[in-house]
Backbone as a ProteinNet text record, in pm:
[ID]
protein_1_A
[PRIMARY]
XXXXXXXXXXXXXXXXXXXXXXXXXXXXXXXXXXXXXXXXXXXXXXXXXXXXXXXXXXXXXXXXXXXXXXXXXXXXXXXXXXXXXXXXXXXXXXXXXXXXXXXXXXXXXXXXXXXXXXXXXXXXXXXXXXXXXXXXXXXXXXXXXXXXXXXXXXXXXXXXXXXXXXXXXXXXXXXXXXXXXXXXXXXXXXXXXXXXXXXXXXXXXXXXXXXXXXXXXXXXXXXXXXXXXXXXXXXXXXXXXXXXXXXXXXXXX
[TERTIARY]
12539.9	12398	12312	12367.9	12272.2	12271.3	12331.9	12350.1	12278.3	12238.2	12181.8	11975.2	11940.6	11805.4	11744.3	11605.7	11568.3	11432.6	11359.6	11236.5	11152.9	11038.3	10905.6	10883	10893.8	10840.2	10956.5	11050.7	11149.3	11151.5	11168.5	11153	11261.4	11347.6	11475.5	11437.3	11511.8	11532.7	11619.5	11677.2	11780.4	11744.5	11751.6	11682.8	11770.1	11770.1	11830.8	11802.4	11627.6	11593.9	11639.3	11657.2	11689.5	11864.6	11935.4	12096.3	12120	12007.7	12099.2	12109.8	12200.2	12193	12092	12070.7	11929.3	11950.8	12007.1	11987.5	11949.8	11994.3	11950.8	11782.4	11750.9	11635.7	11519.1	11569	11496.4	11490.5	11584.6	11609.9	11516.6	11479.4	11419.8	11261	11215.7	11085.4	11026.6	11155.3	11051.7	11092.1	11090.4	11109.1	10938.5	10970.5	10830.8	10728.3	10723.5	10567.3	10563.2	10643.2	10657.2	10587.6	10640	10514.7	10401.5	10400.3	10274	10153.2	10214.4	10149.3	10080.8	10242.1	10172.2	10090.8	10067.6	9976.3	9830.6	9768.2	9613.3	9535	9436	9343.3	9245.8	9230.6	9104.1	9221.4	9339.2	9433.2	9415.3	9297.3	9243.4	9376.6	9360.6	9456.7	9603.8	9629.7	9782.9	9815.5	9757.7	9750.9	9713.2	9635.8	9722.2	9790.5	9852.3	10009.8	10120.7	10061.6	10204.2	10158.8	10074.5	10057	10114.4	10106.4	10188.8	10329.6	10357.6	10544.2	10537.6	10474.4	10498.1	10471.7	10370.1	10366.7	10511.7	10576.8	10670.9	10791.1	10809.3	10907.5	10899.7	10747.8	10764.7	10731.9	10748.1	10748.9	10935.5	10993.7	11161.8	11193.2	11099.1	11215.6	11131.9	11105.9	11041.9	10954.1	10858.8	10772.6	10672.7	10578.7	10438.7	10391.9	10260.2	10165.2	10093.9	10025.7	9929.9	10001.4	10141.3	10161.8	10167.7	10217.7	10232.4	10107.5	9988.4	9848.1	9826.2	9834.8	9777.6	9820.8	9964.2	10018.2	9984.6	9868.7	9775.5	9730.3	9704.4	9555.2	9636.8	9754.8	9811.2	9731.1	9678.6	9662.6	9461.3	9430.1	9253.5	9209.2	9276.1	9220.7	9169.5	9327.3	9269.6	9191.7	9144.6	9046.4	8899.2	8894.4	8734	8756.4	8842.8	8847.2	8815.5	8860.9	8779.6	8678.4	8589.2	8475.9	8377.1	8464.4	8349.9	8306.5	8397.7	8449.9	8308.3	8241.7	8126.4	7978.9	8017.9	7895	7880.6	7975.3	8018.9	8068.9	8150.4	8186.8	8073.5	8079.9	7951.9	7982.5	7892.2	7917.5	7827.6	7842.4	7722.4	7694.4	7598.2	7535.5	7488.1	7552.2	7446.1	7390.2	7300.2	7227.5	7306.6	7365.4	7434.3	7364.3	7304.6	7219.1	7128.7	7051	6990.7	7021.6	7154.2	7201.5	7267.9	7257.3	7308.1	7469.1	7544.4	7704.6	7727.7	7816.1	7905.1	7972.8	8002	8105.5	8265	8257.5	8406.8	8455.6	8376.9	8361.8	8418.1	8354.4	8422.4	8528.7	8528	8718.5	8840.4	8783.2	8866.9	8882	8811	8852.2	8903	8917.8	8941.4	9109.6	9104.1	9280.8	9351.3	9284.9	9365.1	9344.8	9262.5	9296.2	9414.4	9442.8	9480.6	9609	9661.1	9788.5	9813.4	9764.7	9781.9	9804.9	9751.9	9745.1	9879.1	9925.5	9978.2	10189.4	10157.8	10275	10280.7	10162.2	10169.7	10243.2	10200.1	10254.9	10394	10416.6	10593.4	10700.8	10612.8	10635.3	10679.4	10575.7	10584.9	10685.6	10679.4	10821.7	10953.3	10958	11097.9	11158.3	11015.4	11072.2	11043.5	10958.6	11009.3	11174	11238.7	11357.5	11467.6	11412	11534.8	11557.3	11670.3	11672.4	11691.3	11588.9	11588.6	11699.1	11835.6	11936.7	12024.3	11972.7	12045.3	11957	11844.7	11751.1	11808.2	11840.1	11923.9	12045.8	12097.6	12214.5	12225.9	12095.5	12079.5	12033.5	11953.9	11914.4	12017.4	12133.7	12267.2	12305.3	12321	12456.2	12345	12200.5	12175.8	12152.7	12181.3	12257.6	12125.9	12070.8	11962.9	12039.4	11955.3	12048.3	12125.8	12192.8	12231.8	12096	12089.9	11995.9	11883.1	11795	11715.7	11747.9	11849.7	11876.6	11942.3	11979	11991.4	11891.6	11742.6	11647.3	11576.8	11577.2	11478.4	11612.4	11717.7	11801.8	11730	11742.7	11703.4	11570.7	11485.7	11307	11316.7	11438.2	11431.9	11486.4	11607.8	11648.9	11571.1	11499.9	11422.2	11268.3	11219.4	11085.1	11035.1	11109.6	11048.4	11089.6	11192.5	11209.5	11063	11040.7	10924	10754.7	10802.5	10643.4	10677.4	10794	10766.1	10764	10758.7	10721.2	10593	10517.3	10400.9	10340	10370.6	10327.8	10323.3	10445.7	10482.8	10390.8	10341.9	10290.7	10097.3	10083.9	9959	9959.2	10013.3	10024	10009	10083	10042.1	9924.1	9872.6	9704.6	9646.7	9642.3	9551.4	9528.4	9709	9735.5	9659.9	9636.1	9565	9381.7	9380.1	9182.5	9169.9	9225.9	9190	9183.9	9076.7	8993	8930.1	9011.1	8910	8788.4	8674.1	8566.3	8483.8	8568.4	8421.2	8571.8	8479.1	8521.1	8579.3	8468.8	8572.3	8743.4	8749.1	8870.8	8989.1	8915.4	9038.2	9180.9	9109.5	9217	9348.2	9263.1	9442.6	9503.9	9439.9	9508.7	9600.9	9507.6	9562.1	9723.9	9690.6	9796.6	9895.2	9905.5	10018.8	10065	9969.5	10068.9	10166	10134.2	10182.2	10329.9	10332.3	10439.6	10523.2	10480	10564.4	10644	10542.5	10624.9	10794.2	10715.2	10844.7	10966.2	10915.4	11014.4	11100.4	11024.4	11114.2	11188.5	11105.5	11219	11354.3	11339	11433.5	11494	11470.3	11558.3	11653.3	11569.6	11677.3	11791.6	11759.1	11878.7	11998.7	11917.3	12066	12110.7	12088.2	12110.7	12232.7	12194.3	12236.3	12360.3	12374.3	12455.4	12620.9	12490.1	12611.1	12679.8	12619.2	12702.4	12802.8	12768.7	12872.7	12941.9	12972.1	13047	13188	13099.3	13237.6	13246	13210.3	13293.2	13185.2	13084.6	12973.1	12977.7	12996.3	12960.1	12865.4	12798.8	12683.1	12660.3	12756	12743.3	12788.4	12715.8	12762	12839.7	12938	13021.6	12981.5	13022.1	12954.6	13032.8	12963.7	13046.8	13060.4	12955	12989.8	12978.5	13070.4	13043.6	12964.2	12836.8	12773.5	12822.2	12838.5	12870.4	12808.8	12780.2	12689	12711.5	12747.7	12742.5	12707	12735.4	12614.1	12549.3	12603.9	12504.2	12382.8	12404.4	12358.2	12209.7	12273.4	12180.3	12109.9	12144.5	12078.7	11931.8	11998	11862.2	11800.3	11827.3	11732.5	11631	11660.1	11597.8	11536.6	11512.4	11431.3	11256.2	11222	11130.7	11085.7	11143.5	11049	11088.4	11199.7	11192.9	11079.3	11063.5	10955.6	10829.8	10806.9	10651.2	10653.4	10769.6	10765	10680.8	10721	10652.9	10491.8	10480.9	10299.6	10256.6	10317	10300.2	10263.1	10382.8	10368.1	10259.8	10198.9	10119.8	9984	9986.4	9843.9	9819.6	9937.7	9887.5	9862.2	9910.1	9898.3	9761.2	9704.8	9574.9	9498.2
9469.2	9436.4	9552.1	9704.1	9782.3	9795.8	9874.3	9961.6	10040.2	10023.8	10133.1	10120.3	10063.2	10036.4	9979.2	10051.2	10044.2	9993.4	9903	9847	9928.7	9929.5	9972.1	9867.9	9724	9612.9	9571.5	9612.6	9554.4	9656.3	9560.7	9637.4	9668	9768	9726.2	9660.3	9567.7	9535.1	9492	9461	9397.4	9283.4	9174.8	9018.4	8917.9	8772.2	8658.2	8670.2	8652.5	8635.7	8751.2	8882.2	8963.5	8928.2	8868.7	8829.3	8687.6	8638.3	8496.8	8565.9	8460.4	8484.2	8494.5	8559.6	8581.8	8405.6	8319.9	8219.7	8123.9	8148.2	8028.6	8038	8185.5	8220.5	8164.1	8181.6	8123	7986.6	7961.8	7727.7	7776.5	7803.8	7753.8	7806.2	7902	7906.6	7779.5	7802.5	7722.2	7569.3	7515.3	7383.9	7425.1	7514.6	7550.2	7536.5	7591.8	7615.2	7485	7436.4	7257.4	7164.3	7215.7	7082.1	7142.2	7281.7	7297.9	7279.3	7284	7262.2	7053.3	6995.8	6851.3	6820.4	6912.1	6839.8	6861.6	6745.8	6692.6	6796.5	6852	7011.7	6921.4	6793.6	6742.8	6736	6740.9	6786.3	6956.3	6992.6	7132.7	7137.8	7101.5	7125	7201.1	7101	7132.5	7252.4	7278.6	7482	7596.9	7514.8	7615.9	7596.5	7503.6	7485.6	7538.5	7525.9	7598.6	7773.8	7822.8	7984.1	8054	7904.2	7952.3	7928.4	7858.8	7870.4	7990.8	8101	8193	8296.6	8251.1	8353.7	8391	8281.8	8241.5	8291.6	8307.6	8375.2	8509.7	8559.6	8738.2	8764.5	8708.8	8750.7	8779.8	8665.8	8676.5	8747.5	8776.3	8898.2	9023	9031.4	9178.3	9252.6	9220	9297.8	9308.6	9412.5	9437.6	9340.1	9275.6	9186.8	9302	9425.8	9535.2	9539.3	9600.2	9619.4	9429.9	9348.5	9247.3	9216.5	9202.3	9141.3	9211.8	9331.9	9413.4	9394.8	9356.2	9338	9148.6	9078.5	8990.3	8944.2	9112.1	9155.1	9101.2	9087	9044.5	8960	8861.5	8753.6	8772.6	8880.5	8862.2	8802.2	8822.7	8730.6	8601.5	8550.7	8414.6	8363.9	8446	8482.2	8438.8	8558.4	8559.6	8456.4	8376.9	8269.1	8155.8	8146.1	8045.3	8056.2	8159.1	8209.7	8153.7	8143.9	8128	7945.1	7884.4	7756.9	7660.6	7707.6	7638.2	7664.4	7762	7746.3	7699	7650.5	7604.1	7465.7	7399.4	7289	7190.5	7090.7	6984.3	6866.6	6806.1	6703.3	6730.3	6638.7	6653.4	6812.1	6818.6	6978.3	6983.7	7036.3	7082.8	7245.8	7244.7	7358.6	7460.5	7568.9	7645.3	7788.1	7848.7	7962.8	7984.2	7865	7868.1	7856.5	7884.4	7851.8	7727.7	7624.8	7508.4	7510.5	7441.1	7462.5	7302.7	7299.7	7197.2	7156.3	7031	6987.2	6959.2	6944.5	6923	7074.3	7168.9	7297.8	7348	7338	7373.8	7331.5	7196.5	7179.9	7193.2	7232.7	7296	7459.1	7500.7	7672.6	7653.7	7599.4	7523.1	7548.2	7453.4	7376.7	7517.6	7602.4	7735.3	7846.2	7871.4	7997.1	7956.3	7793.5	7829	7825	7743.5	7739.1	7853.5	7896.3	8035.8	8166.7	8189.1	8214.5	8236.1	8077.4	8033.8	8081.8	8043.1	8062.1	8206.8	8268.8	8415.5	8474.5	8468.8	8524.1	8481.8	8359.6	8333	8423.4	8460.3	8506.7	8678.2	8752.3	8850.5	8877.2	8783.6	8780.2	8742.2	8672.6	8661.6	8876.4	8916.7	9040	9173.5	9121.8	9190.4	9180.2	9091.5	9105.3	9076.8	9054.3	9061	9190.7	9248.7	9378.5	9306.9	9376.4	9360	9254.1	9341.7	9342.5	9241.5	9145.5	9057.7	8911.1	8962.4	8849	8836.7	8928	8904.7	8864.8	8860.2	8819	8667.5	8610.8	8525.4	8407.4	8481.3	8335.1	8351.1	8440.6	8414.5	8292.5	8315.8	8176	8097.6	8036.8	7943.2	7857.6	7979.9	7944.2	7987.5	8029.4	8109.5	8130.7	8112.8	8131.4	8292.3	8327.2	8490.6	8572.8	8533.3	8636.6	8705.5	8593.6	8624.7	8658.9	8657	8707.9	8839.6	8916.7	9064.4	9115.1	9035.6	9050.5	9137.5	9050.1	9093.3	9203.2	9240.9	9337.7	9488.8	9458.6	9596.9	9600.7	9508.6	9558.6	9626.1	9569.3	9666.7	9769	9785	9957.5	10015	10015.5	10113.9	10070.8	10002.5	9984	10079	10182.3	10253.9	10390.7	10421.9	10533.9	10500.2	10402	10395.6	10477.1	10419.4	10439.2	10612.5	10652.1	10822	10894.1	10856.5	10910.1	10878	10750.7	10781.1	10886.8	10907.7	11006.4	11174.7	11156.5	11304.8	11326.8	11227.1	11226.4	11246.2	11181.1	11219	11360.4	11396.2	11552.3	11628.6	11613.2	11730.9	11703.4	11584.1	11562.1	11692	11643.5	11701.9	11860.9	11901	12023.3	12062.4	12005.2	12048	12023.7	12007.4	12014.5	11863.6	11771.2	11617.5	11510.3	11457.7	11368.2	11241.8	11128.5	11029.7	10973.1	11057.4	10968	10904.2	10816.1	10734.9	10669.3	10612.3	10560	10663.8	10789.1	10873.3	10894	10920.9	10924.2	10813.6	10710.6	10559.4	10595.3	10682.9	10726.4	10753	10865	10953.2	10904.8	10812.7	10671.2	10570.6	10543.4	10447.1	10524.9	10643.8	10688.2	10725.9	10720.9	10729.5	10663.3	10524.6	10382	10365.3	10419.8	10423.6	10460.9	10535.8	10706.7	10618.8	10588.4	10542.4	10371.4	10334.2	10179.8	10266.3	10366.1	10405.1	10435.7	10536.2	10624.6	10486.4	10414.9	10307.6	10206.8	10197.7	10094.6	10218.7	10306.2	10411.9	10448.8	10414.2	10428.9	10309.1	10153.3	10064.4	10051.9	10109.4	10079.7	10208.2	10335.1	10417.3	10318.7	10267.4	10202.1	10085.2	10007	9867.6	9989	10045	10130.8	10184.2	10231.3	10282.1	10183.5	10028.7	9964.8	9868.2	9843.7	9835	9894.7	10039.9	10141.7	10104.1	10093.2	10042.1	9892.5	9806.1	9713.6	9561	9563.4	9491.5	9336.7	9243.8	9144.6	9018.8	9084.5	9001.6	8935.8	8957.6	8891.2	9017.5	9040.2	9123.5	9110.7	9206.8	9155.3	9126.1	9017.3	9043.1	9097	9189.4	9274.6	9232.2	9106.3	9058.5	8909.9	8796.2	8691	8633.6	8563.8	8515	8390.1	8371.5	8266.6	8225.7	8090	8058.8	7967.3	7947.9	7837.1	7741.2	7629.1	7540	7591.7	7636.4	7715.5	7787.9	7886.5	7970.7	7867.6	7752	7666.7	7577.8	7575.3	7519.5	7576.6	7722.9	7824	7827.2	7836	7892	7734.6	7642.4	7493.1	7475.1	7555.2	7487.4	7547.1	7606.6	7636.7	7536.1	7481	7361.3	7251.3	7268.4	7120.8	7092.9	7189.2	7156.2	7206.7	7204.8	7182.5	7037.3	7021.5	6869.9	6743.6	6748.9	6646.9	6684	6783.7	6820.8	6761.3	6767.4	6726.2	6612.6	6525.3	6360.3	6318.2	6401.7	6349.2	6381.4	6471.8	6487.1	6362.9	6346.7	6230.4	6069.5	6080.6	5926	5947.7	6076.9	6028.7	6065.7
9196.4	9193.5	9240.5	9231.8	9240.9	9431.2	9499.6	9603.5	9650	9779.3	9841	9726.3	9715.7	9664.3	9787.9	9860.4	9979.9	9920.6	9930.7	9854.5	9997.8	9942	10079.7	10113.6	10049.8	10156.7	10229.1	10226.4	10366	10454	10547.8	10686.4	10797.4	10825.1	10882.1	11040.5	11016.8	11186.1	11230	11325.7	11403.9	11426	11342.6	11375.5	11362	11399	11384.1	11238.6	11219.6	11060.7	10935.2	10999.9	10915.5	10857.6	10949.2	10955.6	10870.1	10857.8	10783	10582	10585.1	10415.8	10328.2	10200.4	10144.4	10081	10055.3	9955.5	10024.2	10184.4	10299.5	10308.4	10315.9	10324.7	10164.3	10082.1	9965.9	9924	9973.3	9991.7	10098.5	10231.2	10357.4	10273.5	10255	10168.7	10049.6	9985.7	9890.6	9932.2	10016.3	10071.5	10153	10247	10292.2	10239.5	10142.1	10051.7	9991.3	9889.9	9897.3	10010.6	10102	10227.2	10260.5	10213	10270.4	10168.9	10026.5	9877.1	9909.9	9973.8	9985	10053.5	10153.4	10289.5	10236.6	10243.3	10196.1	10254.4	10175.8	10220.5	10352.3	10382.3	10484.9	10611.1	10627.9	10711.9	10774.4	10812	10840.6	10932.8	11021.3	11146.8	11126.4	11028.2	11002.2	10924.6	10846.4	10785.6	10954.6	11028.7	11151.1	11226.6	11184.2	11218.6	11194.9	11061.1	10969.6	11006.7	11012	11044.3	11137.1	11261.8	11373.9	11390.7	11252.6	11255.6	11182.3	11087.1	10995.5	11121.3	11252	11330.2	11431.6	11423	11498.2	11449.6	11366.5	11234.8	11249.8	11228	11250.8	11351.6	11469.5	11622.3	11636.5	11590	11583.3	11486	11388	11332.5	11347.1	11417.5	11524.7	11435.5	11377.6	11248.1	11285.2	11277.4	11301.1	11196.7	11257.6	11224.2	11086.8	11149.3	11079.5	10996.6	10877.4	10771.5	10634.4	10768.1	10701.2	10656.4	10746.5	10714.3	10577.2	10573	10468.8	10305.1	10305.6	10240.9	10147.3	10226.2	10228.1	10102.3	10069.8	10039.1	9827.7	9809.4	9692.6	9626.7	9738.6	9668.8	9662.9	9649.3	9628.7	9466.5	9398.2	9266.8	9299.7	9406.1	9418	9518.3	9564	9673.6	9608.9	9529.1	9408.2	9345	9296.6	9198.1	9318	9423.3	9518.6	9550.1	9609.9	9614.9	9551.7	9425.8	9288.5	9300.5	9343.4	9323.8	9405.9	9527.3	9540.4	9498.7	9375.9	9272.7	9206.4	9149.3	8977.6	8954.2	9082.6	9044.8	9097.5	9002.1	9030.8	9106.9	9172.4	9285.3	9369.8	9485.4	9617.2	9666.3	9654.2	9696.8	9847.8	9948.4	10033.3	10018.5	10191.3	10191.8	10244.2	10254.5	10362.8	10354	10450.1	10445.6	10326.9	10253.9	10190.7	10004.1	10047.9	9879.2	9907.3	9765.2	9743.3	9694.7	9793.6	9755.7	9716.4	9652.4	9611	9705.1	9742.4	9863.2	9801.8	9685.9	9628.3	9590.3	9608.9	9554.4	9670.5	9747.2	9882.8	9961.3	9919.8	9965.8	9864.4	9722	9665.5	9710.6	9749.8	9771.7	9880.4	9971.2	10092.9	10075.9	9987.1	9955.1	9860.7	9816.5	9762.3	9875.6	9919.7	10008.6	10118.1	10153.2	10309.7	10236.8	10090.4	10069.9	9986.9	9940.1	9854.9	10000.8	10061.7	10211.8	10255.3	10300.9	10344.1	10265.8	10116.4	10076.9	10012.8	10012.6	10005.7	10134.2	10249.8	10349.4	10416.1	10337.8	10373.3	10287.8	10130.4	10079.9	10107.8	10156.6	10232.8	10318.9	10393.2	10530.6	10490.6	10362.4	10298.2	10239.3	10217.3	10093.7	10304.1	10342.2	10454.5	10547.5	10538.6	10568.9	10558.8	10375.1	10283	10186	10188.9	10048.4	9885.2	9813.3	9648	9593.5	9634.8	9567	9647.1	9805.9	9859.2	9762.3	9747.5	9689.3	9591.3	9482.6	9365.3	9336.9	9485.6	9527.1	9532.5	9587.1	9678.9	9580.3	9458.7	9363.7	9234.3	9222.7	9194.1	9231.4	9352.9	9457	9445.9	9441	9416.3	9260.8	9192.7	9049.1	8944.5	8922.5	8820.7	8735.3	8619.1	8479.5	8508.1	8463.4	8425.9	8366.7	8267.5	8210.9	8238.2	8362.8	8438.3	8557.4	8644	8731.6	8670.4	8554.1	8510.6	8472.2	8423.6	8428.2	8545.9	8622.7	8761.2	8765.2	8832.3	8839.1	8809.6	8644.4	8645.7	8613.3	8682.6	8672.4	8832.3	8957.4	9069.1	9099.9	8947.7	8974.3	8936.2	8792.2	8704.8	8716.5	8817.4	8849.1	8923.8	8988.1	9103.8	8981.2	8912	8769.2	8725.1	8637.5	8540.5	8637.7	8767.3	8829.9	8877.5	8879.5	8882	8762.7	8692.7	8571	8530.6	8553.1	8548	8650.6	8732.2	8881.6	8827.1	8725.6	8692.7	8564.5	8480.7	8359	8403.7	8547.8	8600.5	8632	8716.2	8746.2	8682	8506.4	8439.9	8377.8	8344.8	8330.6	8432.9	8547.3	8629.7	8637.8	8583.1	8587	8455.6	8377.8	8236.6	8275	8375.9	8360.9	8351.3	8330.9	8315.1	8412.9	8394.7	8479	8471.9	8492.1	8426.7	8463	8438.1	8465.6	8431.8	8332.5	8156	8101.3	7998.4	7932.9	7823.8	7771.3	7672.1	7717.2	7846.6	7868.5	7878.2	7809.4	7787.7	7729.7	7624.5	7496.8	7554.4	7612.4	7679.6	7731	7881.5	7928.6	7882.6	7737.7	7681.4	7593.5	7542.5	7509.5	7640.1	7747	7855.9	7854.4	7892.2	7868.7	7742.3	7593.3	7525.8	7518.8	7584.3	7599.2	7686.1	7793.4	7909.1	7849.6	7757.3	7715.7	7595	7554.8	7448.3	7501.3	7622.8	7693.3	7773.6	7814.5	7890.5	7811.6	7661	7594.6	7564.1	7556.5	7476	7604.9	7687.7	7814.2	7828.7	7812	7820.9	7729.7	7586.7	7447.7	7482.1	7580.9	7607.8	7763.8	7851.4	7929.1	7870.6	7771.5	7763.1	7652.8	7559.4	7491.1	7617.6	7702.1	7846.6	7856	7919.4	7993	7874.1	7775.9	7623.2	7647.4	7645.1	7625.3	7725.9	7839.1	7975.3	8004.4	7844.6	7857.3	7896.9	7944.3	7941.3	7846.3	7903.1	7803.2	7831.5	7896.7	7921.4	8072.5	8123.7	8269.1	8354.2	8486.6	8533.1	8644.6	8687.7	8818.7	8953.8	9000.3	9152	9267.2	9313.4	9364.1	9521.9	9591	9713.8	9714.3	9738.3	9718.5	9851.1	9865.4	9937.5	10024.7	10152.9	10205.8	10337.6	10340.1	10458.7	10524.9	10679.1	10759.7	10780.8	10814.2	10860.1	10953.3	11034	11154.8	11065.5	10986.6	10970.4	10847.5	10818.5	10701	10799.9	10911.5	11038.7	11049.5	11120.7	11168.1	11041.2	10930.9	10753.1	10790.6	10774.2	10777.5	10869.6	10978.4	11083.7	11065.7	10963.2	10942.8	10834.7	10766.5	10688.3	10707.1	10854.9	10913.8	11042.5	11104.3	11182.7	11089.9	10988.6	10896.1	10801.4	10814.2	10721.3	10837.1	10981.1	11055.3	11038.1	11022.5	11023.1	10901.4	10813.6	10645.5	10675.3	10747.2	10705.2	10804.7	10887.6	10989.4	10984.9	10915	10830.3	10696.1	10631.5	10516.9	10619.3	10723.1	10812.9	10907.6	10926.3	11016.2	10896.5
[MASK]
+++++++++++++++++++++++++++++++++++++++++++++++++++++++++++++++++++++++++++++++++++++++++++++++++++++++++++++++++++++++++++++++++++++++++++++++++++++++++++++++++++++++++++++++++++++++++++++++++++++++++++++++++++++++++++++++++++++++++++++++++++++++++++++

């Protein structure tokens, strides 16, 4: 599954959380984001609840707060698309600093920032102290078709190839006098992207040719078999077992 591939969003550490299995870790997330998707948006309380189990998580697996926060910033589309949400949707209007907001408008942006937020940044702390290639490991043993788990594979060997070659294909722009500052300059742009989609399909047909060659038939070997404790499915679960009581206790008050 591709060796020695060091992603920039993981972070090494010496942690309980960095040590459990990657598949314990992806069952314990998306069970997570699941209760935190159910819990009713007029349940304010309980979204800082759940922040302080995600705070509680990267205090134990020893990670600076400053790179994680930043790394936040993924989810601003859906940021502006909430934003937008107490102008536009119709229903009871109040006044708030003089402009008229929507009240259903507002607890809909409400109910996407804190869970979008919310399962963005669990998200984060899963790829902070898990590697690429344990994750690929990890939704293997929880059984992903093949094809998409060779999929993602090699979008994380040859994802960081494709983006230095755009790096190297900028450089000699720059080295030639070129600058984009307009729109006249779309063209050339648009022709890089061009270049770089060819060069990379004509990279995968000698790629997929190679691994034919030595025998390839569609499934690839696994080269470490994954195995996990109950202990170890214990500690993964206690993060969307202590958010499931907040869940059910927000839908009862």
């Amino acid at each position: 599954m591709g060796a020695g591939h060091a992603h920039r969003l993981y972070t090494h550490r010496s942690s309980p959380v960095h040590a459990l299995p990657p598949h314990c870790k992806l069952a314990a997330v998306l069970c997570f984001v699941l209760v935190v998707v159910s819990t009713p948006r007029e349940a304010v309380w309980a979204f800082g609840a759940y922040a302080l189990l995600l705070a509680a998580v990267t205090a134990l697996a020893r990670l600076p707060a400053g790179p994680l926060l930043r790394r936040l910033l993924i989810e601003a589309p859906f940021v502006a698309f909430a934003l937008l949400m107490p102008f536009v949707v119709p229903g009871e209007r109040i006044t708030v600093l003089g402009a008229g907001l929507s009240v259903p408008g507002l607890w809909g942006a409400w109910n996407i920032l804190a869970k979008a937020t919310l399962g963005t940044a669990a998200s984060v702390l899963l790829a902070a102290t898990t590697e690429p290639r344990d994750l690929l490991l990890g939704l293997q043993r929880l059984g992903l078709p093949q094809p998409l788990t060779q999929i993602a594979s090699f979008m994380v060997r040859y994802g960081d190839v494709v983006a230095d070659e755009l790096r190297r294909m900028s450089i000699a722009r720059r080295s030639r006098g070129f600058a984009a500052r307009g729109p006249r300059q779309w063209g050339v742009l648009a022709k890089t992207a061009g270049a770089v989609f060819i060069r990379s399909y004509e990279r995968g047909e000698r790629v997929h040719l190679a691994m034919v060659s030595r025998g390839y038939t569609g499934e690839l070997p696994v080269i470490r078999e994954l195995r996990a404790t109950r202990a170890q499915w214990a500690r993964a679960a206690a993060l969307p077992a202590a958010a499931l009581p907040v869940c059910l206790l927000g839908r009862l008050l």
